[in-house]
N, CA, C and O atoms as CSV, one atom per row, in Angstrom:
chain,resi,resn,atom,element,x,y,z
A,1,UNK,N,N,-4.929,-11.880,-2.801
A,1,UNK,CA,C,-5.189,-10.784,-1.892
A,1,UNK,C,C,-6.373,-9.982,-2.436
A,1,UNK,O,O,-6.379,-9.870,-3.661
A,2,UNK,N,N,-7.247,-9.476,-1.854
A,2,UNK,CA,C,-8.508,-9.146,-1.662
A,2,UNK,C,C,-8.140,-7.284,-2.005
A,2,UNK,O,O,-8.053,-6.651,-0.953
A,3,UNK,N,N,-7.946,-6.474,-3.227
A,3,UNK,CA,C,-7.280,-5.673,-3.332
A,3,UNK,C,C,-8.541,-4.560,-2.913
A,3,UNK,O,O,-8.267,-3.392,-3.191
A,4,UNK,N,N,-9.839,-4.787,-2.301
A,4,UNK,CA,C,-10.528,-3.902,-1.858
A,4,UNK,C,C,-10.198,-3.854,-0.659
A,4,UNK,O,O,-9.964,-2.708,-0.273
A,5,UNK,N,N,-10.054,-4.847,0.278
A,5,UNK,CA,C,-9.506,-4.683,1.637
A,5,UNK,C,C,-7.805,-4.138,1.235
A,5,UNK,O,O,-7.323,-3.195,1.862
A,6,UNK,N,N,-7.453,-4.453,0.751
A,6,UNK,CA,C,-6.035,-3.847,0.811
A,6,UNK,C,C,-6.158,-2.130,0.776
A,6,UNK,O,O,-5.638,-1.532,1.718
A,7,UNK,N,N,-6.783,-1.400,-0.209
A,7,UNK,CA,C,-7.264,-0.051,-0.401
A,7,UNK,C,C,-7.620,0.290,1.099
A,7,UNK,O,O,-7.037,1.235,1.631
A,8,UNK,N,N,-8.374,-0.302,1.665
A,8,UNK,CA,C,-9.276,-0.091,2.871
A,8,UNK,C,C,-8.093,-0.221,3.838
A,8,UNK,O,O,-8.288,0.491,4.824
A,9,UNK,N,N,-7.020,-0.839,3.887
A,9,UNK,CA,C,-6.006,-0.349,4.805
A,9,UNK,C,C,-5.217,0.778,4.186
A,9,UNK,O,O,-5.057,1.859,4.754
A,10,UNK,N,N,-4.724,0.475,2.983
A,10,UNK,CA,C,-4.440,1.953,2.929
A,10,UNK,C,C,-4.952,3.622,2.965
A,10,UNK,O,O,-4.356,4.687,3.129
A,11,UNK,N,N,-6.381,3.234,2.720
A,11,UNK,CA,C,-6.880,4.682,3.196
A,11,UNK,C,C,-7.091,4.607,4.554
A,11,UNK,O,O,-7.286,5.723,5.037
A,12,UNK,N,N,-7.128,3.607,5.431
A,12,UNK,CA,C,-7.203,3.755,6.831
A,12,UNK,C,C,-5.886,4.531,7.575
A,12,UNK,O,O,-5.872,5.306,8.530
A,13,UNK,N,N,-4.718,3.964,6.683
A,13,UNK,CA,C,-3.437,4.268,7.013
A,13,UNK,C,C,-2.843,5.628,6.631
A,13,UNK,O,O,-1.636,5.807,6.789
A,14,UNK,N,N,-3.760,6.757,6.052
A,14,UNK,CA,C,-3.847,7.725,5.627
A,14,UNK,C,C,-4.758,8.917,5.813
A,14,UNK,O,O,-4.887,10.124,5.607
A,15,UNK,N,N,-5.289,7.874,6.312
A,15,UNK,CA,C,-6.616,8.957,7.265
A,15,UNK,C,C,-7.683,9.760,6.480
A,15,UNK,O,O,-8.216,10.834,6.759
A,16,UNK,N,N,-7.841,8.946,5.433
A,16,UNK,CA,C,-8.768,9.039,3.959
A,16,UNK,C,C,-9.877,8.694,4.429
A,16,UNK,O,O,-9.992,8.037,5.464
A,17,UNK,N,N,-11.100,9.213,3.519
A,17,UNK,CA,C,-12.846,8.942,3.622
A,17,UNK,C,C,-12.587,7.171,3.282
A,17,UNK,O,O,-11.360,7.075,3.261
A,18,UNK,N,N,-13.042,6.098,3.077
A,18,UNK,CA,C,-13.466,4.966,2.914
A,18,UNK,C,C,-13.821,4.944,1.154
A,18,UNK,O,O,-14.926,5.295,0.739
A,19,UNK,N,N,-12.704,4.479,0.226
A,19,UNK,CA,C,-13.612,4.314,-1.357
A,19,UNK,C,C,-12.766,5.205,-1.913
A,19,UNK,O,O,-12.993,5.297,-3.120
A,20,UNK,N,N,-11.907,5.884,-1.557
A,20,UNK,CA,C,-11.373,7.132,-1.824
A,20,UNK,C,C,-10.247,7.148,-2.820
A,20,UNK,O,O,-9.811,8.199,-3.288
A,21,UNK,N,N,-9.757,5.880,-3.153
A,21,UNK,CA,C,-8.528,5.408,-3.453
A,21,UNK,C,C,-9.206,4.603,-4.551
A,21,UNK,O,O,-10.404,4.334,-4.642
A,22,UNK,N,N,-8.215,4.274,-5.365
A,22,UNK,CA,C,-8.517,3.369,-6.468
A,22,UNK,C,C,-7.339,2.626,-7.132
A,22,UNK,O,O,-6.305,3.265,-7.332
A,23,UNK,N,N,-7.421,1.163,-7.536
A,23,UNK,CA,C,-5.965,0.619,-7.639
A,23,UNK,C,C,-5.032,1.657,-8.770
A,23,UNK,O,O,-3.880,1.841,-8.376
A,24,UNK,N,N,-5.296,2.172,-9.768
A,24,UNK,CA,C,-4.954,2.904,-10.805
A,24,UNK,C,C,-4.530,4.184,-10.383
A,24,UNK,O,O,-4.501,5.030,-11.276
A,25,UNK,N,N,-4.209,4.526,-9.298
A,25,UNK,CA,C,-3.929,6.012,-8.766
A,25,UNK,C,C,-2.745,5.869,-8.427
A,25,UNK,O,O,-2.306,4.883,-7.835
A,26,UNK,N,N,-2.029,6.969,-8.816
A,26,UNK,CA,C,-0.652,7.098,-8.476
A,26,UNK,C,C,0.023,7.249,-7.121
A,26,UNK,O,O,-0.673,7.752,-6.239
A,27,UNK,N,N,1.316,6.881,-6.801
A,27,UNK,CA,C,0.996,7.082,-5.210
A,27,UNK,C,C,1.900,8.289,-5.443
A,27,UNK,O,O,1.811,8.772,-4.314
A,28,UNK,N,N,2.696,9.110,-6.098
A,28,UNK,CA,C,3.152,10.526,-6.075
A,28,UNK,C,C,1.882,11.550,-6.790
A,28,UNK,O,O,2.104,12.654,-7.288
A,29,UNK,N,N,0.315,10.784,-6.686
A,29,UNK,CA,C,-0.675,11.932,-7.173
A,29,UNK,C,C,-1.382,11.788,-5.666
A,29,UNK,O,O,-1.658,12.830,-5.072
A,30,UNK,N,N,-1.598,10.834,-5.206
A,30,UNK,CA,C,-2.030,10.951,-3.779
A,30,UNK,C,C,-1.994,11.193,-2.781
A,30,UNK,O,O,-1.205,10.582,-2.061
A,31,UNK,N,N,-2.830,12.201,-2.250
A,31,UNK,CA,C,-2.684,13.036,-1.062
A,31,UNK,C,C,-2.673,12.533,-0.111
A,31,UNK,O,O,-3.386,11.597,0.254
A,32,UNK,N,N,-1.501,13.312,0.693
A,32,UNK,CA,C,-0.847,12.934,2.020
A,32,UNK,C,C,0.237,11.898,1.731
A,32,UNK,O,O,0.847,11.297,2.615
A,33,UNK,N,N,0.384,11.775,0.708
A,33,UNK,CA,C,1.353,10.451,0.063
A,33,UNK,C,C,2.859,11.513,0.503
A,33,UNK,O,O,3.325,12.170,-0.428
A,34,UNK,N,N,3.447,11.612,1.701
A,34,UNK,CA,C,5.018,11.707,1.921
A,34,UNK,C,C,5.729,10.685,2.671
A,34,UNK,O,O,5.255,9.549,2.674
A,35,UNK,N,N,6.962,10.969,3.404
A,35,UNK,CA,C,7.503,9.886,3.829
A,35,UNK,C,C,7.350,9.260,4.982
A,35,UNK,O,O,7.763,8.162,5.357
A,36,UNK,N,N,6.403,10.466,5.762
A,36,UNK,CA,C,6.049,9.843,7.024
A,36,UNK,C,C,5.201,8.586,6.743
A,36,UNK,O,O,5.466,7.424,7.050
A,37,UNK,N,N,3.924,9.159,5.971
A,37,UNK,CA,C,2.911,8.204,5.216
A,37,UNK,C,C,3.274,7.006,4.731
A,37,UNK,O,O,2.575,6.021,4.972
A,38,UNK,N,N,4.660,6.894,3.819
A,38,UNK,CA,C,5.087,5.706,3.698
A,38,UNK,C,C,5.519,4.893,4.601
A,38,UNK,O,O,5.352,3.686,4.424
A,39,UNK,N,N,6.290,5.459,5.980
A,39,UNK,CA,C,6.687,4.429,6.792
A,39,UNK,C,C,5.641,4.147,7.788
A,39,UNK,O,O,6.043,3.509,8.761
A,40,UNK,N,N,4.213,4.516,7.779
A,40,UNK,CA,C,3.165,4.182,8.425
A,40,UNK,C,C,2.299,3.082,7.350
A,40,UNK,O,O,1.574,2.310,7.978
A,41,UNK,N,N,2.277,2.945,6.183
A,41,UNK,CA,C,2.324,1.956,4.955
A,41,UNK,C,C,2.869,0.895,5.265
A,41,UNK,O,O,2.198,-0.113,5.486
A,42,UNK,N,N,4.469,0.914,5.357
A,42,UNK,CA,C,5.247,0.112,5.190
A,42,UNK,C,C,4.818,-0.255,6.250
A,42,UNK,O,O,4.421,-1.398,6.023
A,43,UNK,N,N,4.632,-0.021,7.301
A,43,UNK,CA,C,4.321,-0.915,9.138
A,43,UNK,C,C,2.785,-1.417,9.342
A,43,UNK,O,O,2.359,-2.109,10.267
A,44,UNK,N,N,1.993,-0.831,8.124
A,44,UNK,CA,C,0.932,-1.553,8.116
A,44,UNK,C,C,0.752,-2.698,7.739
A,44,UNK,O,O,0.283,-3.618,8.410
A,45,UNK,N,N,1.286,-2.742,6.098
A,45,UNK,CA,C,1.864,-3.947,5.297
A,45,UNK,C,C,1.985,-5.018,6.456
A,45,UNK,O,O,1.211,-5.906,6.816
A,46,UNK,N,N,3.633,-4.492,7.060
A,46,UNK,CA,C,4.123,-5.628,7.649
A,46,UNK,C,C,3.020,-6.268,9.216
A,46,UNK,O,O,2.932,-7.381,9.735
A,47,UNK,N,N,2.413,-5.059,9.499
A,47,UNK,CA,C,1.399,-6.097,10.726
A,47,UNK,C,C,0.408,-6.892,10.045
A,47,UNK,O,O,0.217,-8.030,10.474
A,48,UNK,N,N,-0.524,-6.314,8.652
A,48,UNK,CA,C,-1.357,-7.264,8.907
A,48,UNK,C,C,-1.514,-8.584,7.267
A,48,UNK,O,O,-2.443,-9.221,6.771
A,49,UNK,N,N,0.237,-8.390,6.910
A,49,UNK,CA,C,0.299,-9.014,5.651
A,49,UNK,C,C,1.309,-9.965,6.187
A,49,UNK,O,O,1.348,-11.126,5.780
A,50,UNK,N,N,2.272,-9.428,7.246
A,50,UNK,CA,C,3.709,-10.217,7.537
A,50,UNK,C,C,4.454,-9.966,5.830
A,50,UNK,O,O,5.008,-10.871,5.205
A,51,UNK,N,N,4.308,-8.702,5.389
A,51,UNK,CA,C,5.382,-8.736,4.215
A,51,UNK,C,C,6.313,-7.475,4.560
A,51,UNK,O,O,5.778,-6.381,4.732
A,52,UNK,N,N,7.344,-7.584,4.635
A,52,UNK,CA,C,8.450,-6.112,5.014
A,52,UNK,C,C,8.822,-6.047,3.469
A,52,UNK,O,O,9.130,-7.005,2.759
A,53,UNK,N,N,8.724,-4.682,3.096
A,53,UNK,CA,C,8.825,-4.155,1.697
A,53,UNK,C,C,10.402,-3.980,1.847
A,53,UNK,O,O,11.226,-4.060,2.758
A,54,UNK,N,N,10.397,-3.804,0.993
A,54,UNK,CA,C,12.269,-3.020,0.196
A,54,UNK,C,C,12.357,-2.099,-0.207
A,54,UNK,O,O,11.798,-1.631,-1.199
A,55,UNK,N,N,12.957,-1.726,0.366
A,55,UNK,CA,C,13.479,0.560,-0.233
A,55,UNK,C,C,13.314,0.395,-2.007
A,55,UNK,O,O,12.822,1.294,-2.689
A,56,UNK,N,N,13.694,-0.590,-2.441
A,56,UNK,CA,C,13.758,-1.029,-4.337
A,56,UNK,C,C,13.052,-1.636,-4.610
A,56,UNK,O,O,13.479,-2.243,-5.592
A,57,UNK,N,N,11.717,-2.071,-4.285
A,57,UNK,CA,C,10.710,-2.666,-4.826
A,57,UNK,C,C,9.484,-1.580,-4.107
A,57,UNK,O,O,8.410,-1.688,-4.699
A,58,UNK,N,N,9.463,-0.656,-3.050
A,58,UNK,CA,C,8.592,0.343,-3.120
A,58,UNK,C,C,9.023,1.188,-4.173
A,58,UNK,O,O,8.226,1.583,-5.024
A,59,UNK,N,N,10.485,1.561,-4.183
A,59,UNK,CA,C,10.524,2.552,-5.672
A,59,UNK,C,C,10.062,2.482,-7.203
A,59,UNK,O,O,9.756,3.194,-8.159
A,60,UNK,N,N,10.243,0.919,-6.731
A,60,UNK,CA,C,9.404,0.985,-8.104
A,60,UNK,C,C,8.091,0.832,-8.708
A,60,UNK,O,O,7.641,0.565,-9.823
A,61,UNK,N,N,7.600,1.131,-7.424
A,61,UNK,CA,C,5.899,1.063,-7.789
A,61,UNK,C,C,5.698,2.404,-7.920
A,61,UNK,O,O,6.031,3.399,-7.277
A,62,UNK,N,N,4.836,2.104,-9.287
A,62,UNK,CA,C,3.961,4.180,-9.230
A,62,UNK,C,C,2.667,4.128,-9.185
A,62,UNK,O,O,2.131,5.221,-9.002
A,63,UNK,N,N,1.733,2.909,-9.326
A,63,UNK,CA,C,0.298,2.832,-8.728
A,63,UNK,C,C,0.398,2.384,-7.395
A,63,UNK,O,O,1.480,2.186,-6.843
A,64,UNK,N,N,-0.973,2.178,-6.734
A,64,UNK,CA,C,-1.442,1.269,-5.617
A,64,UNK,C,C,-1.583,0.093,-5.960
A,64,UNK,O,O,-1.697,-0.699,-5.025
A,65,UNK,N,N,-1.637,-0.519,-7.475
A,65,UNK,CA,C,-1.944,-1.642,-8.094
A,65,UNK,C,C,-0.732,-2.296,-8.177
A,65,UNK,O,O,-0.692,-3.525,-8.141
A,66,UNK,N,N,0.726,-1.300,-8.333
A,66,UNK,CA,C,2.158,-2.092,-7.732
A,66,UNK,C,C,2.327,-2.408,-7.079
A,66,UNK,O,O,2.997,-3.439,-7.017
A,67,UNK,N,N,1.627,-1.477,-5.528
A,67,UNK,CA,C,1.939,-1.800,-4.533
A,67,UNK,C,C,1.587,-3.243,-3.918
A,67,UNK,O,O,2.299,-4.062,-3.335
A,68,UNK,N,N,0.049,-3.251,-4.308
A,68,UNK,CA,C,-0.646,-4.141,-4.104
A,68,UNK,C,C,0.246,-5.755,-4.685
A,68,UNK,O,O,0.469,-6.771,-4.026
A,69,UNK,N,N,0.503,-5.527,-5.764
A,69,UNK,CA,C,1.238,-6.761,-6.400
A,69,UNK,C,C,2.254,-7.329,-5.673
A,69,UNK,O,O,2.381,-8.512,-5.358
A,70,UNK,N,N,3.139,-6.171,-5.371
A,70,UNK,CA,C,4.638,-5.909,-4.568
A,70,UNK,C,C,3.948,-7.008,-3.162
A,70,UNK,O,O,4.180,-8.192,-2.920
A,71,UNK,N,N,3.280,-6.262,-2.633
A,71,UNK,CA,C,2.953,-6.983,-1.259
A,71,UNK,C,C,2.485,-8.540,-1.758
A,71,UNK,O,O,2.987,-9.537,-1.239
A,72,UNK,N,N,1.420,-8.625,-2.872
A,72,UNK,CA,C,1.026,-10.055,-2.976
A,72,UNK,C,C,1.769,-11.104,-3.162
A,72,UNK,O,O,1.422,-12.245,-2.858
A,73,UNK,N,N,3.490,-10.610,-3.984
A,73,UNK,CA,C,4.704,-11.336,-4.206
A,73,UNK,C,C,5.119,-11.650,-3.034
A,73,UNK,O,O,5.471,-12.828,-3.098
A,74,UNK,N,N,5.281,-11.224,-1.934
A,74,UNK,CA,C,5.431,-10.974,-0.395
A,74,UNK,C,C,4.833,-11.858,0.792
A,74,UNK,O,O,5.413,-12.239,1.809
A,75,UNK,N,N,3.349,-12.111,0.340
A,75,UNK,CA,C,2.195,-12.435,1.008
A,75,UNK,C,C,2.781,-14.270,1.104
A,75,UNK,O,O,2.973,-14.764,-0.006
A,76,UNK,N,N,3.050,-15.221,2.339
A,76,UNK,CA,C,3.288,-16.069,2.317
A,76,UNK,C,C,2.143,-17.105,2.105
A,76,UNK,O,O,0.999,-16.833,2.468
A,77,UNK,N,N,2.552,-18.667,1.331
A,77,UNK,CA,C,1.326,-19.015,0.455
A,77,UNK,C,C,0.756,-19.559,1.746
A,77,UNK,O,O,1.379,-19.993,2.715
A,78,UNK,N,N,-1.384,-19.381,1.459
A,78,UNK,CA,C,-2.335,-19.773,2.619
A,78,UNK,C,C,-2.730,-21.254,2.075
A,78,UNK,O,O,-3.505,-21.962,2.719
């Protein structure tokens, strides 16, 4: 997975400038990061990855670089 396009949906999905994000950033330091935000995440994921996350494998991510992983474990093989 292409973790610059991945960023690029998540700041799309957040309504962030473009670049704004970085895999190493926390997602309880990042703004606008609440729960609405997550379940607009989580429905992004699943349209344009086909991966539906888990209430226990989002908890346990604390970067975007988990997240990113989380989804790539997810991502069915191309």
């Amino acid at each position: 997975m292409d973790t610059a396009e991945f960023l690029a949906r998540i700041e799309h999905a957040l309504d962030v400038p473009a670049q704004t994000l970085r895999p190493n950033d926390r997602l309880a330091d990042v703004e606008k990061w609440d729960s609405i935000v997550v379940l607009m995440v989580i429905a992004a994921i699943d349209k344009h990855y086909g991966v539906v996350l888990s209430g226990e494998g989002l908890l346990e991510c604390q970067t975007l670089a988990d997240l990113a992983r989380l989804v790539e474990k997810g991502c069915p093989p191309q």
